[in-house]
C-alpha positions as CSV (number, residue, x, y, z in Angstrom):
1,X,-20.6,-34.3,33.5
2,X,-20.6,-35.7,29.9
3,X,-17.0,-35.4,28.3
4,X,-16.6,-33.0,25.7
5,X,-17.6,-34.5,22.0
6,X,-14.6,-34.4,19.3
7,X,-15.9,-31.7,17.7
8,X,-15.8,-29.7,20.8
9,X,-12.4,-30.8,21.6
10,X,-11.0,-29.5,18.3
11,X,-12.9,-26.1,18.5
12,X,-11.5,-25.4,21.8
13,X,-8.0,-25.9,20.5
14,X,-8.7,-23.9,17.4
15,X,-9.6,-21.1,19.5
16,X,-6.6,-21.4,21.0
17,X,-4.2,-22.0,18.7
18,X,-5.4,-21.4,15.0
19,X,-3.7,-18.8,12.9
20,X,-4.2,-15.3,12.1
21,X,-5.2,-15.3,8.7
22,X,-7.1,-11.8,7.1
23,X,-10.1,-14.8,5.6
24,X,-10.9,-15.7,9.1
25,X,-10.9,-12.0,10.6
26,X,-14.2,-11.1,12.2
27,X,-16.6,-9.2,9.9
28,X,-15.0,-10.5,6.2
29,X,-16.8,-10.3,3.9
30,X,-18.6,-13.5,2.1
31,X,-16.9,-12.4,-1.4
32,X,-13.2,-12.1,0.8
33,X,-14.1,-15.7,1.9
34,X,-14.8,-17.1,-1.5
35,X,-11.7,-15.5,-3.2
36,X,-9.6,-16.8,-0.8
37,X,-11.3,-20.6,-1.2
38,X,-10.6,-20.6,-5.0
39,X,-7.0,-19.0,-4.1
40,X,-6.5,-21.3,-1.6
41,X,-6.9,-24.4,-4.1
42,X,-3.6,-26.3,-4.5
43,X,-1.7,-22.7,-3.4
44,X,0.1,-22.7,-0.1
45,X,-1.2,-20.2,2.2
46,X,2.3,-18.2,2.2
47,X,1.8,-18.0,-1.6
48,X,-1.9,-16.3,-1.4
49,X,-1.4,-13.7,1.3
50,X,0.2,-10.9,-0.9
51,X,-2.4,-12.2,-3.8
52,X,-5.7,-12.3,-1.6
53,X,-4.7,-9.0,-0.5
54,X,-4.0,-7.0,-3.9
55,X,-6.6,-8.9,-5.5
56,X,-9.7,-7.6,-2.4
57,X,-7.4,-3.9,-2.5
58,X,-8.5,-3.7,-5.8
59,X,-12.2,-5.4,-6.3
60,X,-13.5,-5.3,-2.2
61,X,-17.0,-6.3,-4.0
62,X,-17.7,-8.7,-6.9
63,X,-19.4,-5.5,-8.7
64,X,-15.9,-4.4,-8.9
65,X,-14.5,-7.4,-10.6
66,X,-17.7,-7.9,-12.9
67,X,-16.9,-4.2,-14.1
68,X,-13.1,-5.0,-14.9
69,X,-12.0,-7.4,-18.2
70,X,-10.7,-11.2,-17.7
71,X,-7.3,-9.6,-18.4
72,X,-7.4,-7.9,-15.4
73,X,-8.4,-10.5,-13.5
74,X,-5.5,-12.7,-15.2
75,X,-3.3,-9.6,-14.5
76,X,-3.8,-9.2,-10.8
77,X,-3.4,-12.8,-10.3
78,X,0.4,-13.0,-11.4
79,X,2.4,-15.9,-10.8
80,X,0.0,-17.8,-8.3
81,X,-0.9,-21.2,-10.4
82,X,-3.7,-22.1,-12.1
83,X,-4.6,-19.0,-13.6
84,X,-8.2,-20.3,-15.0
85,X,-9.0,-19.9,-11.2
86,X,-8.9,-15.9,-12.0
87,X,-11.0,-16.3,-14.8
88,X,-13.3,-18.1,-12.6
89,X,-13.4,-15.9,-10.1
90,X,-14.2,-13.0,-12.3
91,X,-17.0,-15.2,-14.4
92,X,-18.0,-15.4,-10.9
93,X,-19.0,-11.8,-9.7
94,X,-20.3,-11.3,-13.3
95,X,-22.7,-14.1,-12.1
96,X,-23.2,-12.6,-8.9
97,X,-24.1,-9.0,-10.2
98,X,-26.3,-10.7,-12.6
99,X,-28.0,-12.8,-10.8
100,X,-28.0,-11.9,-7.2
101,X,-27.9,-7.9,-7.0
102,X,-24.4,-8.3,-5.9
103,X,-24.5,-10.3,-3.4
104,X,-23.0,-13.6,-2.4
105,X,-25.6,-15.7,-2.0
106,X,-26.3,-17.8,1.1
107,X,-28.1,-20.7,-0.3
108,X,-26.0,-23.8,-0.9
109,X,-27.4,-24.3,-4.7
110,X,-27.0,-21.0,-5.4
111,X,-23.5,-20.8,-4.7
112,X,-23.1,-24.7,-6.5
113,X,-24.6,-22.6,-9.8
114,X,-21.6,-20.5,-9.9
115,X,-19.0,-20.7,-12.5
116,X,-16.6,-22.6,-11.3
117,X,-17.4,-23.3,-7.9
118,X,-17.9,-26.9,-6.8
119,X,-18.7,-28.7,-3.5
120,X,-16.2,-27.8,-1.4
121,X,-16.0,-24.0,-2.3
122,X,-20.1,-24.1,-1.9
123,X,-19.5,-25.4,1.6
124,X,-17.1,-23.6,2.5
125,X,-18.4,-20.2,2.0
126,X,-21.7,-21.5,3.2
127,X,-20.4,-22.4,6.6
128,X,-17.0,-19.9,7.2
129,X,-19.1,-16.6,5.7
130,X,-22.5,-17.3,6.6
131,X,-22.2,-19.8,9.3
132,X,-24.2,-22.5,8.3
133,X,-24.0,-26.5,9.2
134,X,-22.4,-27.7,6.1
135,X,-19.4,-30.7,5.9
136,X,-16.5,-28.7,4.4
137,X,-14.1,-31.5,3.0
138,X,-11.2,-31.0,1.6
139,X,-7.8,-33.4,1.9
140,X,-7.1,-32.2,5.7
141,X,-10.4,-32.3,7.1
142,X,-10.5,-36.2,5.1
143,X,-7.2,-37.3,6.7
144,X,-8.3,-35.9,10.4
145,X,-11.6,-37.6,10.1
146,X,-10.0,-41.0,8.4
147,X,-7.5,-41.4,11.4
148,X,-9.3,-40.4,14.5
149,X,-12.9,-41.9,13.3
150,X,-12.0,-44.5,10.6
151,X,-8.3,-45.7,13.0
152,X,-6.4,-45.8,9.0
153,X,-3.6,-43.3,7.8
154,X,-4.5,-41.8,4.9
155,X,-7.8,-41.2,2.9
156,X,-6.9,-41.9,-0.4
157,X,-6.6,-39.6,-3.2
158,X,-10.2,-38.4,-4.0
159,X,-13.2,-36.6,-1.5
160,X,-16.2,-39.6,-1.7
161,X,-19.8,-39.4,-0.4
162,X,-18.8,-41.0,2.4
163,X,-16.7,-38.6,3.9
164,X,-19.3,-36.0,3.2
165,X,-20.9,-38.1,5.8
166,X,-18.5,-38.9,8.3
167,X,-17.6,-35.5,8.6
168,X,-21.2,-34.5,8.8
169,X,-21.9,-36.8,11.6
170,X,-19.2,-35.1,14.2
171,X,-20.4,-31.5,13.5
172,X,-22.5,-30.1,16.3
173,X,-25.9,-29.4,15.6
174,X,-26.0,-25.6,16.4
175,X,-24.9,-24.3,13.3
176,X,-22.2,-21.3,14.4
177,X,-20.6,-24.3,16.4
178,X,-20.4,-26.5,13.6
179,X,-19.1,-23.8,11.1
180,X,-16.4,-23.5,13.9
181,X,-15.6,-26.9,14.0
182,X,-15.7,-27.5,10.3
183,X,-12.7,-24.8,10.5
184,X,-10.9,-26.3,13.3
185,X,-10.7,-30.0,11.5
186,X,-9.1,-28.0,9.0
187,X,-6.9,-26.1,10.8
188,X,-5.6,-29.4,12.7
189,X,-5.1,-31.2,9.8
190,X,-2.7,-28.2,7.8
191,X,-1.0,-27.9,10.7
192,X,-0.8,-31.1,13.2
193,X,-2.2,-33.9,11.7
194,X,0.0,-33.8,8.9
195,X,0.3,-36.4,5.5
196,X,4.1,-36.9,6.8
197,X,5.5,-36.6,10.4
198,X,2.1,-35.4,12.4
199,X,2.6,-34.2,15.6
200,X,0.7,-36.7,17.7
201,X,1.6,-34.6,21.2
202,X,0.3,-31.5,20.4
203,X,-3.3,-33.3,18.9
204,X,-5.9,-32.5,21.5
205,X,-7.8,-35.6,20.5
206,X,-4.8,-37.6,20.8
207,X,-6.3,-40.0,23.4
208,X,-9.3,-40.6,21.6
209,X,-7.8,-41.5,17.6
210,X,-8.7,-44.3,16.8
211,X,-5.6,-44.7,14.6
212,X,-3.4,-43.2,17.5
213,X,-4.7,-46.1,18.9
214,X,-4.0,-49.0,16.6
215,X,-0.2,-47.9,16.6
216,X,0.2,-47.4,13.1
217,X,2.9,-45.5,11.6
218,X,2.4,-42.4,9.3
219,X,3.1,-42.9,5.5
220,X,7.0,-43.0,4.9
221,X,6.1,-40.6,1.9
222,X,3.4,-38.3,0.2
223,X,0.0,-40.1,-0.7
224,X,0.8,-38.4,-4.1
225,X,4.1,-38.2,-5.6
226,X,4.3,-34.1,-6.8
227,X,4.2,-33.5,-10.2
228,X,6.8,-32.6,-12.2
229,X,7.4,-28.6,-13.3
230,X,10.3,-28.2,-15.3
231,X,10.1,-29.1,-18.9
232,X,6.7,-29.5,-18.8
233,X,3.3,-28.0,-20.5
234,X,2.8,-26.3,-17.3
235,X,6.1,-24.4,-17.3
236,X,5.7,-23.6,-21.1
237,X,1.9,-22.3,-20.5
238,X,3.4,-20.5,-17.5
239,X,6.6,-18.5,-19.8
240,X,3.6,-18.2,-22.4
241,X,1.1,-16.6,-19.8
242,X,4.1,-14.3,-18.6
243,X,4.9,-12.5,-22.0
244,X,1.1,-11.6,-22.5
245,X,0.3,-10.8,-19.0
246,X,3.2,-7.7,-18.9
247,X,2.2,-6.9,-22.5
248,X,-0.1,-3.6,-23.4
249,X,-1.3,-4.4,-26.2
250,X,-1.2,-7.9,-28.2
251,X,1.7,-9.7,-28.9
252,X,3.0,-10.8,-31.8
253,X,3.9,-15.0,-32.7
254,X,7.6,-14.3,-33.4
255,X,7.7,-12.9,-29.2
256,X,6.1,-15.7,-27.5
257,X,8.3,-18.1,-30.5
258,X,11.6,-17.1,-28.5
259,X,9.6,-17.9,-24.7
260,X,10.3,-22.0,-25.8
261,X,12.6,-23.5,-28.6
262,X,10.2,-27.1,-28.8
263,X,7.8,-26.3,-31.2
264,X,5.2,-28.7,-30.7
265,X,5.0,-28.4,-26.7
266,X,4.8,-24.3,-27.5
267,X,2.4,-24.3,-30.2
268,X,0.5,-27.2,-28.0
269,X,0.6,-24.8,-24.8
270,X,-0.7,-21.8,-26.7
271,X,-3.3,-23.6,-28.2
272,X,-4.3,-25.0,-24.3
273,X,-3.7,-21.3,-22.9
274,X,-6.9,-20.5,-26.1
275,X,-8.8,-23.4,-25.4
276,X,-8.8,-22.9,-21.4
277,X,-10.2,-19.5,-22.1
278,X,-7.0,-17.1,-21.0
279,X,-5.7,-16.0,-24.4
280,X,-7.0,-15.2,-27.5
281,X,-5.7,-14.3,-31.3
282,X,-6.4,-11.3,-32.2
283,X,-5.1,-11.8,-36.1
284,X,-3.2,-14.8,-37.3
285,X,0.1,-13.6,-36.2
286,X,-0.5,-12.4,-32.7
287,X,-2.2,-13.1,-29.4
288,X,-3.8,-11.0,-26.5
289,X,-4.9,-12.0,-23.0
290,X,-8.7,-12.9,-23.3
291,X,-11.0,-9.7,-23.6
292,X,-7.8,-7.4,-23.3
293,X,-9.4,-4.4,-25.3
294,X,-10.3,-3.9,-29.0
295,X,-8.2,-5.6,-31.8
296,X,-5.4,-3.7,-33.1
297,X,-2.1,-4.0,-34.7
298,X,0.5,-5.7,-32.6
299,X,3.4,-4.1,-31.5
300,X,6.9,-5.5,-31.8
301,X,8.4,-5.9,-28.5
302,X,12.2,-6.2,-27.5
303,X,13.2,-9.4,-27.8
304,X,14.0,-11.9,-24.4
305,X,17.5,-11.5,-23.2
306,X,19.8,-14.7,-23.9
């Protein structure tokens, strides 16, 4: 009997042990897969849960979305970061209505020739909703494959052609096996073979790492350092974003003025918030969120506590 390959050693577990998320329910839908890859980028799980599910509660089908306005789109997606990623994902199912009757496609460079959607999200709905034999990369699936394959601790910042490869070369060839296992590399690395502190004893390819193996220790710290919130453009584009996004009608200058005393960061964040396509003016005193109805007069609103 020939022992079980590494890919099939990390399916089995994944079958075993990965968690119950609504993207990975039997029968979602390709569009439910690729809103919940664009969610999932740089978002914690816990964060996109409530989104993914108001968000597919209120457009189950990219026709839904295309008929609805960016603002909406910016609307629905709240507080969850990034908020171009709503834009995208609505430019997205205007794409998809447009150019393929509504459908996600299947093909690989059909979904690369969607706004916004790059090599990992191609792959990834390629091989979770349609089940094809595609290397889905992204920083887990890179540190998993680095260790066990490559016997080092960390992968480095960026996805390379390389690890396109070496995580191409231990998918099986059937492809509904490899589109499992493609899910289970990813699945170990979120939640066992961890940046900081991985949990060696619970890895069901612990006896076969190569890094396990060489007796290295796990970086003392985060391959990245986080970036800091608080004070920055980020936080200003965020208190910006905010005033416009539980606005009716456009806002006038002197409202989003009292979001931010620094003038230059504000008027610099507004101007990013136009440029990145989320807000517009709509005369030269006031702002709306991009394609949020008609122009028409602003409307004073109450001014921010404090």
């Amino acid at each position: 009997m020939t022992e079980p390959t590494f890919a099939a050693l990390v399916s089995r577990w994944y079958t075993e042990n990965a968690r119950d998320l609504p993207w990975r329910a039997p029968g979602v839908s390709p569009w439910a897969v690729l809103v919940s890859e664009v969610m999932l980028q740089q978002t914690p799980v816990a964060r996109v849960l409530p989104a993914y599910e108001a968000w597919l509660a209120r457009w189950p089908v990219p026709a839904a979305l295309a008929e609805a306005s960016p603002a909406e789109a910016i609307r629905v997606w709240g507080r969850l970061g990034y908020p171009r990623r709503a834009v995208r994902l609505w430019e997205c199912a205007v794409a998809i209505v447009e150019r393929h009757g509504g459908k996600v496609p299947d093909r690989l460079e059909q979904l690369l020739a969607l706004p916004g959607v790059g090599t990992y999200t191609a792959r990834a709905v390629a091989a979770f909703a349609y089940g094809q034999r595609h290397p889905v990369v992204d920083t887990n699936v890179r540190r998993v494959v680095c260790r066990a394959v490559a016997g080092q601790p960390d992968a480095g910042p960026a996805t390379r052609p390389a690890d396109l490869v070496a995580t191409e070369a231990l998918l099986p060839e059937d492809p509904a096996a490899a589109a499992l296992a493609s899910a289970a590399f990813m699945e170990l690395g979120a939640v066992v073979c961890t940046a900081r502190s991985p949990l060696c004893h619970r890895c069901p390819v612990e006896t076969i790492c190569a890094w396990r193996a060489s007796g290295q220790e796990a970086p003392a710290g985060p391959t990245r350092r986080p970036q800091r919130y608080a004070g920055t453009d980020r936080q200003v584009r965020g208190l910006l974003l905010g005033v416009l996004r539980e606005a009716t009608g456009p806002v006038p200058r002197q409202r989003l003025d009292a979001v931010w005393t620094d003038d230059v960061q504000r008027a610099r964040a507004l101007d990013g918030l136009v440029r990145d396509g989320l807000v517009e003016p709509v005369d030269a005193d006031s702002y709306r969120l991009v394609g949020d109805g008609p122009s028409r007069p602003a409307v004073p609103l109450p001014a921010l506590p404090g």
